[in-house]
C-alpha positions in Angstrom: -5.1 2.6 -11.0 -3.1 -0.2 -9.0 0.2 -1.5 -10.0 0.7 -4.6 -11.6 3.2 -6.7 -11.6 4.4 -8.0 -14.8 6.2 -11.2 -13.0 2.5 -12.4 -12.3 1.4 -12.3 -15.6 1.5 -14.8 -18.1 3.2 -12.4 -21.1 3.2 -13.3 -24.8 6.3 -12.1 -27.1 6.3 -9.0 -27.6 5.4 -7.2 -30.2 8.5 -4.6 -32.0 6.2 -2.3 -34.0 8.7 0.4 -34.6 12.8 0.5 -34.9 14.1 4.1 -35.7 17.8 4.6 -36.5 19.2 8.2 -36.1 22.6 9.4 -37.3 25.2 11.5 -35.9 28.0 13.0 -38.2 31.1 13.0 -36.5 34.8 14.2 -37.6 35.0 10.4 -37.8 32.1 9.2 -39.9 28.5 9.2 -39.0 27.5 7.5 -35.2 24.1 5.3 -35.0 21.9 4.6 -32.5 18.5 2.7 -32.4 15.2 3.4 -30.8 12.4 0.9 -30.5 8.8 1.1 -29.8 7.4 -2.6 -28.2 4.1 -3.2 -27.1 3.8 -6.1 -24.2 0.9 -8.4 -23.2 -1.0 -11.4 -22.0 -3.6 -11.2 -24.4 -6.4 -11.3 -21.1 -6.6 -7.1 -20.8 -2.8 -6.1 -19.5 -1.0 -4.2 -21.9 2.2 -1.8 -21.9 4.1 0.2 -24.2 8.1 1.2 -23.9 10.3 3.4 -25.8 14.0 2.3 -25.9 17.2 3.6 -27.3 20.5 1.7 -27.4 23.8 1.5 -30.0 22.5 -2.1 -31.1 18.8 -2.9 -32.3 18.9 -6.2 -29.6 19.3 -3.5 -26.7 16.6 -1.1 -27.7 14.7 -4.2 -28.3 15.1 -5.2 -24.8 15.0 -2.0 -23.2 11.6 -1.1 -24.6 10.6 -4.7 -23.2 11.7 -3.9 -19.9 10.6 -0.4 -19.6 6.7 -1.7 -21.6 6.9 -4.0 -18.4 7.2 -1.9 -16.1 4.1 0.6 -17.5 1.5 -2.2 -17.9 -1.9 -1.4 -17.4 -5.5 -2.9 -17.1 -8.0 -2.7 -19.9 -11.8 -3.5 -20.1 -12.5 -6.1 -22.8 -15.9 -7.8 -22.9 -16.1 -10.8 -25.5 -13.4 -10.1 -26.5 -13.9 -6.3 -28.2 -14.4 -3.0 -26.0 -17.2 -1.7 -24.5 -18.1 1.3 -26.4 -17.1 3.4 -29.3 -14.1 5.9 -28.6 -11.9 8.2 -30.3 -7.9 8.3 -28.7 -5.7 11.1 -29.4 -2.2 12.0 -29.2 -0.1 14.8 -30.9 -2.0 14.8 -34.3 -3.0 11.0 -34.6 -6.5 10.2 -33.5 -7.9 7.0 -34.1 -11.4 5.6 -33.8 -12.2 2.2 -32.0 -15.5 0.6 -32.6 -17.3 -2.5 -31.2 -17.4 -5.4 -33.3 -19.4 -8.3 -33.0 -17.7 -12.0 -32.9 -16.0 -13.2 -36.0 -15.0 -9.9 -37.3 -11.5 -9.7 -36.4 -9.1 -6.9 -36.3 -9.9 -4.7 -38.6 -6.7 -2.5 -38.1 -3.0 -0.9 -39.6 0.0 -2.6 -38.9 0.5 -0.3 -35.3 -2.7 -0.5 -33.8 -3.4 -4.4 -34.9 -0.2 -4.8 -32.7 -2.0 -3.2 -29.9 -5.2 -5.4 -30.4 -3.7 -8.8 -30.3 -1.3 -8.1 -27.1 -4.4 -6.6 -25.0 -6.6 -10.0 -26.2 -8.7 -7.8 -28.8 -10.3 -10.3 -31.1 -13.4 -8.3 -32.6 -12.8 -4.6 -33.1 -13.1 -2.0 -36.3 -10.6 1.0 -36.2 -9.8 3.9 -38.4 -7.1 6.2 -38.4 -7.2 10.3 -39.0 -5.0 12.9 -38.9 -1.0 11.7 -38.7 0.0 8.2 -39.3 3.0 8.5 -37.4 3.2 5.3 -36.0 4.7 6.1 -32.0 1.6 8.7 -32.0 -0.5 6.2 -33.1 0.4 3.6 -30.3 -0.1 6.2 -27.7 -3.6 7.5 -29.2 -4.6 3.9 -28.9 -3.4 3.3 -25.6 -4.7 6.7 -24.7 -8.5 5.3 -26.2 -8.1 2.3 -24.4 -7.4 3.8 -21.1 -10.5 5.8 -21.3 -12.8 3.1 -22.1 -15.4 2.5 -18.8 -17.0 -0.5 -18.3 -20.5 -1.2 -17.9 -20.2 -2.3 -14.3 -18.5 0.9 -13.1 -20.9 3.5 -15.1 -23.7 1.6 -12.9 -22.5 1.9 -9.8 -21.5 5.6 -10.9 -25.3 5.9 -11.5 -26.6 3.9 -9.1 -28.3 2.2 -11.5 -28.4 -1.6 -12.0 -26.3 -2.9 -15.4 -29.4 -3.6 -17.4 -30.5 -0.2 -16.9 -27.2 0.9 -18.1 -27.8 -0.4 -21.5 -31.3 1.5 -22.1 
């Protein structure tokens, strides 16, 4: 996997799907602090996620950003769905990604449709089991996603042309 630069891409806003605020109890009243999940990308196959923790919501914001930036990654999308079916897992979230053909949509929960629409996912059914915790539910997509091979490679894998692939 090569690095990508995020200063090369054209990014689209990106996307808060989670803010978390924890409490501590002092002698002095209780302390908060934020965390919050964001998903970054350009909508042509480069996505990243980033976790970040600040006293103020605008900082975690922005520290996510940063740190979804700098853990961007390539994804196989052909018009505009994925290759194959798959099935991502993380802690006890697993969700299910299927093909879809054109017009469909995304046909997805509020954390994993936030997903789709930064990679440039037009067309794709998904279903969730197991937890709904939405942080696992990111990462089991991402972790789907990252697994996904594309048609091109599993030929060459093969030695097989693409066609042949397919039968």
């Amino acid at each position: 996997m090569s690095i990508i630069n995020p200063a090369e891409l054209d990014l689209k806003e990106e996307a808060v799907v989670k803010i978390n605020r924890t409490a501590k109890v002092t002698s002095r009243g209780k302390r908060f602090r934020f965390s919050a999940l964001v998903v970054v990308g350009d909508g042509h196959g480069h996505i990243g996620v980033g976790l970040g923790k600040a006293n103020e919501v605008i900082s975690a914001i922005q520290k996510g950003k940063e740190i979804a930036k700098r853990n961007i990654v390539k994804i196989s999308i052909i018009n505009g769905t994925i290759p194959h079916k798959i099935i991502g897992k993380h802690g006890a979230s697993r969700i299910f990604l299927k093909p879809a053909a054109p017009g469909t949509g995304i046909i997805a929960g509020a954390p994993v449709r936030a997903v789709m629409e930064q990679v440039g996912i037009q067309n794709i059914l998904t279903k969730r089991q197991g937890s709904k915790n939405q942080m696992n539910l990111v990462h089991a997509t991402m972790n789907a996603l990252l697994c996904l091979k594309d048609a091109v490679s599993i030929a060459n894998k093969r030695g097989l042309t693409i066609g042949e692939v397919f039968n």
